[in-house]
N, C-alpha and C positions, 0 to 999 in steps of 0.2 A: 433240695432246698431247705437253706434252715430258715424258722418261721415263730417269731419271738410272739408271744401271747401275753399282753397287760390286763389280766383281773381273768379268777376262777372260779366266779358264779356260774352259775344257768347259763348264760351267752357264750362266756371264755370258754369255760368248759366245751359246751358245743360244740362252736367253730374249732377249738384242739382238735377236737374226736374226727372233725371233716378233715382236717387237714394230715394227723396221723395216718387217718384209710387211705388217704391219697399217695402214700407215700412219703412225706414230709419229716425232718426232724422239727421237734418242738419245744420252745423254751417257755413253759407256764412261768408266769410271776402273780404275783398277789402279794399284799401287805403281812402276813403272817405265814411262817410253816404252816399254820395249822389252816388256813385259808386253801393252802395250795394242795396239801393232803385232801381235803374237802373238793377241790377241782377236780386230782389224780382218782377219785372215789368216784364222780358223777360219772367221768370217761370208764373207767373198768365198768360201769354198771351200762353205758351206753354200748360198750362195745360188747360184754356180755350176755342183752338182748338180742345183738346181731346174731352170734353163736346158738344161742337158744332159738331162732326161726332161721337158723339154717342160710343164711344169709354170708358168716364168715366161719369160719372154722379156726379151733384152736390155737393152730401156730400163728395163724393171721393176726389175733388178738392179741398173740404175746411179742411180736413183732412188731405192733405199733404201739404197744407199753411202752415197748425197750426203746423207742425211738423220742420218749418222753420225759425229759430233763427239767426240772423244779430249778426255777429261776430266783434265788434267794431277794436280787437287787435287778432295780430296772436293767441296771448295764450289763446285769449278764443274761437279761434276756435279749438284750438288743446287739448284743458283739458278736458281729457275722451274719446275721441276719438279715436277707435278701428282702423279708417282708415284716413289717411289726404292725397287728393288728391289737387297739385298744378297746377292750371290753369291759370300762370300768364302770363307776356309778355316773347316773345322769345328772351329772353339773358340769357347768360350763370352766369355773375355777379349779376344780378339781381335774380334770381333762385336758386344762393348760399346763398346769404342772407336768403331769403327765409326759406330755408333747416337750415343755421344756427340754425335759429331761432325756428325752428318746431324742433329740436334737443335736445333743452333746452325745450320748451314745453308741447311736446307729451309724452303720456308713454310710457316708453321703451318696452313695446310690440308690439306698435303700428308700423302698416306699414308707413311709409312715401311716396307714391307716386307720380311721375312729368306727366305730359298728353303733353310733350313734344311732340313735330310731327319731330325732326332735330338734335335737343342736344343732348350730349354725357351724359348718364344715369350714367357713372361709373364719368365723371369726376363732373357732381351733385354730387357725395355721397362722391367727396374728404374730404367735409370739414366736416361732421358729426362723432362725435364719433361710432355707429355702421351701418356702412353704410351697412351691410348685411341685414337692413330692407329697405333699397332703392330701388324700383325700377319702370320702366314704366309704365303706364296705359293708353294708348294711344286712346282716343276714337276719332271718324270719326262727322266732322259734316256735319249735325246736330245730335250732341250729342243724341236727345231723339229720332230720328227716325233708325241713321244710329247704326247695331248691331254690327257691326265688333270691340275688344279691342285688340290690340297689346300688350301685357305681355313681359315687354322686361328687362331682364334680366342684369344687369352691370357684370362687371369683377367680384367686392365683394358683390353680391347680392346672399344670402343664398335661397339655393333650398326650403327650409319652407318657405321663403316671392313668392315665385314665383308661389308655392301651392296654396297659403293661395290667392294671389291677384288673379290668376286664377278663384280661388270657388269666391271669390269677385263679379269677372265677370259675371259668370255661376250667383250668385244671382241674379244680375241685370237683368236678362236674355236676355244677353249680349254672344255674340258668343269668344271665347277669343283664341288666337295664340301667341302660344310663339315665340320669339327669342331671338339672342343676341343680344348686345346692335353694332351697328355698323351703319353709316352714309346711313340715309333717313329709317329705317328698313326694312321693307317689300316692304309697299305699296309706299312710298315715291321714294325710287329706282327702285324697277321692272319695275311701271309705267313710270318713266322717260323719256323712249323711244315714249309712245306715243304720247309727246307734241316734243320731240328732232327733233324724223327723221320728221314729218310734217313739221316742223320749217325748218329742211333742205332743203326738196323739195319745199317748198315757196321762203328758198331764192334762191335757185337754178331757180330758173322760172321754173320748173317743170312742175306746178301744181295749182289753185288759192286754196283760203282756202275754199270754196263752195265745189269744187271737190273733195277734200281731205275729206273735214267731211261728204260730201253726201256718199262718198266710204265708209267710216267706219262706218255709222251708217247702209248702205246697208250689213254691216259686223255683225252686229246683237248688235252694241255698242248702250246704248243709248244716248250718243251724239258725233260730232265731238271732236277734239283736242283743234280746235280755238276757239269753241265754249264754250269746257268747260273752258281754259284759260280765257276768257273773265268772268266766273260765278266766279272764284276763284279770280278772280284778276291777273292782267297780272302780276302788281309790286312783288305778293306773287309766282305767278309762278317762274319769272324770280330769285326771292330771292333761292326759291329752288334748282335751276336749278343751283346756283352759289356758293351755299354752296354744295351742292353734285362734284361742278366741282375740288374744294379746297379740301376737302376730300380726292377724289381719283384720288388725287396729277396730277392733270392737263387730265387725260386719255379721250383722243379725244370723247369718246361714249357720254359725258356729258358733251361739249364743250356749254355754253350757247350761244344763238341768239343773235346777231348781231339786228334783226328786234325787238326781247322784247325790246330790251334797248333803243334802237329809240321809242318806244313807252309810254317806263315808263318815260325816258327825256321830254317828250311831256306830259306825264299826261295825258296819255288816256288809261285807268288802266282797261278801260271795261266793266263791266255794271255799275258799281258804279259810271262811269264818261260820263253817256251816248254813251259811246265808247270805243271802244278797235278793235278788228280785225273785228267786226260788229260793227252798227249804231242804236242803241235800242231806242225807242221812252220813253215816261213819264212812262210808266207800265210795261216796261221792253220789250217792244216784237221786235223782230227783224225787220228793214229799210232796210236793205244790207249791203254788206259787208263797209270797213272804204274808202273811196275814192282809199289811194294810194294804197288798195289792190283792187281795182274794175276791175282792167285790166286785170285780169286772169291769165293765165300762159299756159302752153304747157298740151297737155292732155296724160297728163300720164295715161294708163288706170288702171281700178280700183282699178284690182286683182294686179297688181303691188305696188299698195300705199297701201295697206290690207298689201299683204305680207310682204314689208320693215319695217309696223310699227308693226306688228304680230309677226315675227320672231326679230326683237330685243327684243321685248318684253321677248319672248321665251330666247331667250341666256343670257340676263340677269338677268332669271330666276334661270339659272345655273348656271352662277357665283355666285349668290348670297348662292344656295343650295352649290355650291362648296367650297362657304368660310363659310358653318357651320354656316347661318347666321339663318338660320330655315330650317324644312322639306320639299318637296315637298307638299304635302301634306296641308299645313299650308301656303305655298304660294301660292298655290291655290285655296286657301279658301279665304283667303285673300284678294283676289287680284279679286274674285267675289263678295265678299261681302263689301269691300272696294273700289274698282274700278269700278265697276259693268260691270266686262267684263263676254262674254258670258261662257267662258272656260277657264278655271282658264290654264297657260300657258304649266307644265307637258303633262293636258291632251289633248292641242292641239300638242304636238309636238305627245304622242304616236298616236293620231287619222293622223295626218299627215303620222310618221313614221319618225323615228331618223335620218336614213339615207337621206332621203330626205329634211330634216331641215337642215343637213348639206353639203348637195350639193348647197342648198339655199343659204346659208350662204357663202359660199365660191364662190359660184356666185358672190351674193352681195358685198363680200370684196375686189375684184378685179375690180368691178365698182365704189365703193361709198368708199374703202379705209379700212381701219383698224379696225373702228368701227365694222364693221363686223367679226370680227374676233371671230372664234367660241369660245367659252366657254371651260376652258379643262374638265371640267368636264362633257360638252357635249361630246367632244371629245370621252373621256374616255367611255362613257359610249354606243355611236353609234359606236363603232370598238369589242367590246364584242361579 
C-alpha cells in the first residue's frame, strides 16, 4: 500500500515511521526540502533507537528508509495513494487548503485523513467534493510508540471509510476507537478534568502542585497533572483547555486557569523553557517546584484531591457517553491507552459503585459549585 504523508513534524514524522515498519511505501510531503529532510532525520533517528534496543535489526531499517520517497508537491504525495493522512499545523484554514488540494489529487477511492487532536473533522471535509472519504486518524504522541487511534467519524463520513480507516489502524497494529466527530474527542475532553480541577485547587491554595501530583501518582497515575502540563507544554495545554472552554459555549467544567495564562504570558512553557510549574535542569530532570509555586498550599488530604480529579474525570466520561460521542467501552480503552490512567473511568465508577459516585458528586457540587454537577446520563443510569 502506498500511504501519502502531509507535514514532517513530530506527528508526520511519527505516523511515517508506523506506517514504514508496517510495511507500507510512503510519500512524505512538507512545505520545504529542507522540512522534509528534517522529517526523513526524526524517522532514521526513530528507527535507529528501534536497532539500538534490539527491537529491528539493520536491514529492517534500511528497508523501510528505501521505502521512503520525499514528496516535493501535495500531488506527488497523493498519486496512487490508497490512504492520505494530514499532519499539518492546527488551523482550521490551513487544513482546508490542504484537503482542497488532496481532493483534486488523490484517487477517488482514496481515503483522505486529518490526525487532527481539536478540529472539527466534518467542517475539514466542507470543502471537498466527496467528503464521505474524510475522516480522523488521530494518533497519540509519540506516534511510533503510543498505540491508541481515534477513528473519528464527521457528520458526512461514510460508514465504509470508517471501516476501511479502522482495519487501516488494526494494520498498523495500532489499537483504533471510534467516535464522533465532537470537540476534544475522547481523550482530549474526558481527560480535561485532570489538569482542570488540579489547576483549581492550586489556585485555591488548597494544595501546592507537589501534593497534588504526589497524590495522584500514589493513585496509580504515572505522572502528576503539573508535571505532565509541563511535558506537554503549558502554552499547548492551556491552548486546549481554551478551545474546549469555546466549544462548550462557556460551561464552567472547562473554565481555563487563570495560573496557565500567567504562565504562558511569562514564557515559561515548561520543560521546553526550562520551566513551567517545576525547574528542570540541562537534561531535563526536575530542581523543584517554579518559585511562586514553592510555598505550598493548605494540605488537602490525598484521598480528597484522587477523588475531585477521579470523579470528574468519571462524570465527564458520561457526558461524553451521553452525548453519543463514543461507547463506554471505547472510552475506556481510550483513555488507558491514551491517557495511561490506571482504569479506564466506566470501570472505576462500577468498582466504586454508581451510587456512591453520585453521592460524591453531589457532595462535591455543593462545595466546589456546578462543575460538579452529575452527568444525566449518570443520573439516569444510578437511579435504575
Amino acid at each position: 500500500m502506498i500511504v501519502g504523508i502531509v507535514g514532517a513534524g513530530t506527528m508526520g514524522a511519527g505516523i511515517a515511521q508506523v506506517c514504514l515498519s508496517a510495511g507500507h511505501d510512503v510519500r512524505l510531503h512538507d512545505i520545504s526540502a529542507s522540512a522534509i529532510a528534517g522529517g526523513r532525520a526524526r524517522i532514521e533517528d526513530g528507527l535507529g533507537r528501534l536497532v539500538a534496543r534490539g527491537r529491528l535489526d539493520a536491514q529492517g531499517r534500511d528497508a523501510a528508509l528505501a521505502r521512503l520517497t520525499p514528496a516535493p508537491t501535495l500531488e506527488a504525495a497523493a498519486a496512487g495513494a490508497q490512504v492520505v493522512i494530514e499532519a499539518a499545523l492546527e488551523e482550521l484554514e490551513a487544513k482546508r487548503a490542504i484537503f482542497r488540494a488532496l481532493d483534486r489529487a488523490a484517487s477517488a477511492d482514496a481515503l483522505l485523513a486529518t490526525n487532527t487532536s481539536a478540529l472539527s473533522v466534518t467542517a475539514i471535509a466542507e470543502v471537498v467534493r466527496r467528503p464521505g472519504r474524510v475522516l480522523g486518524l488521530h494518533f497519540f504522541n509519540p506516534a511510533a510508540v503510543m498505540t491508541l487511534v481515534e477513528v473519528v467519524a464527521g457528520e458526512r463520513t461514510d460508514p465504509a471509510a470508517v471501516a476501511a480507516g479502522t482495519a487501516f489502524a488494526e494494520a498498523l497494529g495500532r489499537r483504533p476507537v471510534a467516535c464522533h466527530d465532537a470537540p476534544g474527542f475522547i481523550v482530549n475532553r474526558v481527560n480535561r478534568p485532570f489538569m482542570q480541577e488540579a489547576l483549581r485547587m492550586l489556585e485555591a491554595g488548597e494544595a501546592s502542585i507537589e501534593t497534588i501530583d504526589a497524590a495522584i501518582v500514589a493513585g496509580g497515575f504515572p505522572m502528576g497533572p503539573f508535571a505532565l502540563m509541563d511535558l506537554v507544554g503549558v502554552d499547548v495545554d492551556d491552548a486546549v483547555a481554551r478551545a474546549l472552554f469555546a466549544a462548550f459555549h462557556a460551561a464552567p467544567r472547562f473554565r481555563p486557569s487563570p495560573v496557565q495564562a500567567r504562565l504562558v504570558a511569562a514564557g515559561t512553557l515548561g520543560r521546553k523553557t526550562g520551566g513551567g510549574f517545576y525547574r528542570y535542569d540541562t537534561v531535563g530532570r526536575v530542581l523543584g517546584p517554579t518559585e511562586v509555586f514553592a510555598a505550598g498550599g493548605a494540605a488537602l488530604p490525598a484521598d480528597e484531591i484522587r477523588t475531585r480529579i477521579e470523579l470528574a474525570i468519571v462524570n465527564e466520561a458520561y457526558h461524553a457517553a451521553g452525548e453519543g460521542v463514543a461507547s463506554p467501552p471505547d472510552i475506556d480503552l481510550a483513555m488507558q491507552l491514551g491517557a495511561a490512567h490506571p482504569l479506564g473511568p466506566f470501570e472505576r465508577a462500577r468498582t466504586l459503585g454508581l451510587r456512591r459516585v453520585v453521592g460524591e458528586l453531589r457532595r462535591l457540587e455543593r462545595l466546589q459549585g456546578e462543575r460538579f454537577r452529575v452527568a444525566p446520563a449518570l443520573w439516569q443510569i444510578a437511579s435504575v
